[in-house]
Each structure stands twice: as structure tokens, then as C-alpha cells.
C-alpha positions as CSV (number, residue, x, y, z in Angstrom):
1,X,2.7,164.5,75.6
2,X,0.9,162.0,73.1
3,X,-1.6,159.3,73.6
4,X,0.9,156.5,74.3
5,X,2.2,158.6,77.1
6,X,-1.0,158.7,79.0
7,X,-1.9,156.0,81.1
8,X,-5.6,156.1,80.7
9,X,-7.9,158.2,78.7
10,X,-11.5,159.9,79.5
11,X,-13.0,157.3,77.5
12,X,-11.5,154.7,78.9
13,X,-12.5,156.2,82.3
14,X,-15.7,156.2,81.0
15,X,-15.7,152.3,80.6
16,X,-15.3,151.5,84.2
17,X,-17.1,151.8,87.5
18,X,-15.3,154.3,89.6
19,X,-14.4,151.6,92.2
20,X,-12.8,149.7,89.9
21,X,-10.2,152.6,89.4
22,X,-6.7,153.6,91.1
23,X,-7.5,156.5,92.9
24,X,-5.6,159.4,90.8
25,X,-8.2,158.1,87.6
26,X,-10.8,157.7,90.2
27,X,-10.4,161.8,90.6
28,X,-10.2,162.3,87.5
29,X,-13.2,160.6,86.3
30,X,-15.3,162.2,89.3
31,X,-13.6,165.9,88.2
32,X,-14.0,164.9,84.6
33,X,-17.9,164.5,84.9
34,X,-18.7,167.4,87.5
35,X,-16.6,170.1,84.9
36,X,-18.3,168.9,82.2
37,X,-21.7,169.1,83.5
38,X,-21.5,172.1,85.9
39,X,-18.7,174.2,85.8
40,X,-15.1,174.3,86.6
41,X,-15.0,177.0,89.0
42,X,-18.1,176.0,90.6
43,X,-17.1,172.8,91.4
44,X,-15.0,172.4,94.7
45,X,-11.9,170.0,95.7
46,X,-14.6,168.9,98.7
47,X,-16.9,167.6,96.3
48,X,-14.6,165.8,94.2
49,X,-12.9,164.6,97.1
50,X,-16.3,163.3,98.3
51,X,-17.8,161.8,95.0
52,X,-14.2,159.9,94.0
53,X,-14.3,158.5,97.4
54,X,-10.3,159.0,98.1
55,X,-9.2,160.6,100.8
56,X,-8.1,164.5,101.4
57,X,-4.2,164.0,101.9
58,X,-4.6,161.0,98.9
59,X,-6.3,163.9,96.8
60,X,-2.9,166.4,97.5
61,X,-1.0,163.5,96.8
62,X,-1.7,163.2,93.5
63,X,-2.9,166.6,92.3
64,X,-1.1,169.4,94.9
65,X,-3.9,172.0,93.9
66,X,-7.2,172.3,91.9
67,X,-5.0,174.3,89.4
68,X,-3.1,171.1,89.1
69,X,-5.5,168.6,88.4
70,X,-7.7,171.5,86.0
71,X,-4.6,171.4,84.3
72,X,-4.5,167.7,84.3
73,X,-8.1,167.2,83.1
74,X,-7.4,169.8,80.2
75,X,-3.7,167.9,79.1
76,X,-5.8,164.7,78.7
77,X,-8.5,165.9,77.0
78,X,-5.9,167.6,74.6
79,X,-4.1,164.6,73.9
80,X,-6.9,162.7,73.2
81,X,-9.1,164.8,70.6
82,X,-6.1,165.5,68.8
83,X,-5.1,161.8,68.7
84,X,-8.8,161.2,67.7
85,X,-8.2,163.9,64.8
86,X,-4.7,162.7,63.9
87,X,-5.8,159.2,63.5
88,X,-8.7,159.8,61.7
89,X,-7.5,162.1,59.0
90,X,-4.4,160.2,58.4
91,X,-6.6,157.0,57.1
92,X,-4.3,156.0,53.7
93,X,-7.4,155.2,51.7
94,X,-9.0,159.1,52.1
95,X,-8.3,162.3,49.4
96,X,-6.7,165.4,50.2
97,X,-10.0,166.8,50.8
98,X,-11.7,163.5,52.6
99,X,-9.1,164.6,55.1
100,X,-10.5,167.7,56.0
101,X,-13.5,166.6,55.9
102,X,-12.6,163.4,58.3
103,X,-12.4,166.6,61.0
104,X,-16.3,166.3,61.0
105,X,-16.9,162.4,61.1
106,X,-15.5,162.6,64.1
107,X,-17.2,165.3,65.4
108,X,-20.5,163.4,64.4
109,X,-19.6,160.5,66.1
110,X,-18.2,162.3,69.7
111,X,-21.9,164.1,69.4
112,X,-23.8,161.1,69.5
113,X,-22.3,160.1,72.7
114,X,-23.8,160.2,76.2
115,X,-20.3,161.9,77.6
116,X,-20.2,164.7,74.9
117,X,-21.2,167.8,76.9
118,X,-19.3,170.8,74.4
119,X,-16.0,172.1,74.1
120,X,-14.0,172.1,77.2
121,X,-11.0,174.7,75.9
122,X,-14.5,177.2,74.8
123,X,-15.9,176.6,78.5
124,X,-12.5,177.1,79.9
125,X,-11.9,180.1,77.8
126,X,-15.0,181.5,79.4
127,X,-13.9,180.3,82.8
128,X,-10.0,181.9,82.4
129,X,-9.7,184.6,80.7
130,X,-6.7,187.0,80.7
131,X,-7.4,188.4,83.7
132,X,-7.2,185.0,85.3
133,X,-4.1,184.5,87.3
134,X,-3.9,180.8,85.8
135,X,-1.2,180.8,83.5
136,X,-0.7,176.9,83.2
137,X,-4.4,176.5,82.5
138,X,-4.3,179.4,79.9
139,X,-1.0,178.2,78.0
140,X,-3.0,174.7,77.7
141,X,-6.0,176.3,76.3
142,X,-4.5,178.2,74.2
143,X,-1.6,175.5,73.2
144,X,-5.0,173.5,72.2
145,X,-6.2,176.5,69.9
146,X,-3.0,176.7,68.1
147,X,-2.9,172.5,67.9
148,X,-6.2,172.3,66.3
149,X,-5.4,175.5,64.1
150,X,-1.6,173.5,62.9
151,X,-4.0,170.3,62.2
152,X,-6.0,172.0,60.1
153,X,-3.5,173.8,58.0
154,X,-1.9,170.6,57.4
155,X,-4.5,169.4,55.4
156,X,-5.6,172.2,53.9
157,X,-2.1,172.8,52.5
158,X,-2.0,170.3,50.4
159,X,-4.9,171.1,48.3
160,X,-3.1,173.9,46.4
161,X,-6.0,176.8,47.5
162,X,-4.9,180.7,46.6
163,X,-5.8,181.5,50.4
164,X,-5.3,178.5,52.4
165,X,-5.4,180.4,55.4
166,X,-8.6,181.6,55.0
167,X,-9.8,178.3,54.2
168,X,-8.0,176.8,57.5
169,X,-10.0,179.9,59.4
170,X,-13.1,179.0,58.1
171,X,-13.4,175.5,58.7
172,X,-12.2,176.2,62.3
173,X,-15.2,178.4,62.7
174,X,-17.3,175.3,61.0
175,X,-15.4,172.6,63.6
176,X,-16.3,174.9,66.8
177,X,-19.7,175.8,65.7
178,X,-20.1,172.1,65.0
179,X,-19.9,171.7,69.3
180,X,-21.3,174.5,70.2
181,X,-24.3,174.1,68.3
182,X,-24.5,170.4,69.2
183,X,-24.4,170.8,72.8
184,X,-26.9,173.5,72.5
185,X,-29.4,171.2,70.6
186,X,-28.3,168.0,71.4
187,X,-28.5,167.0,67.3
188,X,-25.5,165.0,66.4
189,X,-26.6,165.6,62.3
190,X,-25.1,169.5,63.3
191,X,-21.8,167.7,61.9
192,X,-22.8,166.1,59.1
193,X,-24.6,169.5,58.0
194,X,-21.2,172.0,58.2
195,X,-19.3,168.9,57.1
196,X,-21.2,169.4,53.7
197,X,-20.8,172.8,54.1
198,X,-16.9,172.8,54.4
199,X,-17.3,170.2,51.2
200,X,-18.3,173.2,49.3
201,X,-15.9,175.6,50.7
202,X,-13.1,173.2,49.1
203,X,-14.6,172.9,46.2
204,X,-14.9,176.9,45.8
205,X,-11.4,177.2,46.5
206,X,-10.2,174.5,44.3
207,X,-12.0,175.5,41.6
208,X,-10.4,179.4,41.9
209,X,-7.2,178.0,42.2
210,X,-7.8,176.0,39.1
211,X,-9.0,179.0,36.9
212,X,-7.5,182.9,39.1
């Protein structure tokens, strides 16, 4: 499911007062907010129920279980940071490298927002791990892992590297160091710092593929 498939994004959420909202986004704004600030598990359906202002049988109307609307949140949030990604590293006037490298602009610009609060695939990793018995929740996690990982081989492919893999694996440890390290210190210039460092792993690698 792309962007053009989904109704109304997190950010967009984030543009309107909640009674403004249809009550599905309504949910979905209040869950979005409570997940990201406390944690999934230890916010209940009561309290969402509560905060959104919608009624219990509207709630099961739109979202049959917690499972279902975690689910939910994480299928949106998917879509959209991958759009974000997508958009931003296809820009025709950027390099083969510049592409890589557009990972982090947006990174540094999601960090200097007032909704950035981490990773929510890392804080659901924590939260379902394999002895969850969530298997839709851990197939999106993990379907966002692989996503991001297929992103990031597609640009580094086309730089010619002896060991593109490697390269791909390291600047996915840069990218989710990037958010963890920014939510931990609240310094959106964490981006702009492993950005220059992933600028210098390209150019290592280019220059060994250049002269072996």
C-alpha cells in the first residue's frame, strides 16, 4: 500500500485539531501520539477510546482489536517514511551518491520536528519480539526492515562499489543510529554529522573500486 492509497497521513493528522477529524483519524491521531510518547503496550484501548473522544462500539467499528489498529499505526507510518525516502532520493538534479546521502537530509529535517519521538519499527521491535504472539505486527516490522534495507541497496548499486552490501549495511547502521541518537539527545545536527560520515564511506569505496 503506497501513499496515494492512504487517505490521510500522520502528518497531515498532525495539522488538525482532533475535532476537526473523522473519527477512525481521530483514533489514530490520539493512538499515534500516546505510542509515540509512552509505549505501545502500556497504552490501553480505554485511554485512547477516552482521549479521541469516539465512542467504544465506534472504536470496534473501525479497528476490531488493539492488534488491529497497532497494525494500522505501523502500515502508515511505513508508507509514509518510505514515500518521504523515495521522493527525496529520486530528485533528477542529485548524483549517484547525493542519493544516498538524501537518506540523511531527511532524517535532519524529521529531527527537528516537534512530533519526531524515535523509530517506531526499533520501539516495536523491543515491544514484539519473537516470542510475541503478534504475527501481523512482526511481519510489518520486519517488512519495514527489509523495505529500508531494498532502498538502500538501490542506490548504492549504482555506484559500482567491490562490496556494495557492506556499504548498504553500513549506512543502515549510520540511518538508525541517526534516530536513535537524536531522540536520545534531542540534536537534529546528529544527521548532518553521520551524513558526512556515510560521504566518506562512499568515497572509500569508490576509490577501491577505482584502483583493487
Amino acid at each position: 500500500m503506497g501513499m496515494s492509497d492512504v487517505a490521510m497521513t500522520f502528518d497531515d493528522l498532525d495539522d488538525q485539531p482532533l475535532s476537526a477529524l473523522a473519527p477512525k483519524e481521530r483514533i489514530l491521531k490520539t493512538a499515534s501520539a500516546l505510542f509515540g510518547r509512552l509505549s505501545i503496550h502500556t497504552v490501553g484501548i480505554d485511554r485512547i477510546i477516552a482521549e479521541s473522544g469516539v465512542a467504544k462500539m465506534t472504536f470496534y467499528k473501525h479497528f476490531p482489536s488493539k492488534a488491529n489498529l497497532i497494525a494500522t499505526y505501523l502500515r502508515q507510518k511505513n508508507d509514509m517514511w518510505l514515500e518521504m525516502l523515495s521522493a527525496a532520493t529520486d530528485a533528477p538534479s542529485l548524483s549517484p551518491p547525493e542519493r544516498v546521502l538524501a537518506v540523511f537530509d531527511v532524517l535532519g529535517g524529521s529531527f527537528g520536528t516537534p512530533s519526531f519521538r524515535g523509530c517506531p519499527f526499533v520501539k516495536g521491535m523491543a515491544e514484539f519480539g519473537p516470542d510475541a504472539n503478534s504475527p501481523e505486527i512482526q511481519s510489518i516490522i520486519s517488512s519495514y526492515f527489509d523495505s529500508l534495507h531494498n532502498l538502500v541497496a538501490s542506490l548504492v548499486g549504482p555506484l559500482g562499489l567491490i562490496d556494495p552490501e557492506k556499504t548498504v549495511v553500513q549506512i543502515l547502521s549510520l540511518v538508525q543510529g541517526s534516530i536513535v541518537m537524536a531522540q536520545a539527545t534531542s540534536n537534529p545536527a546528529i544527521a548532518a554529522a553521520n551524513r558526512e560520515a556515510a560521504g566518506l564511506l562512499l568515497e572509500v569505496g569508490r576509490k577501491a573500486s577505482l584502483h583493487p
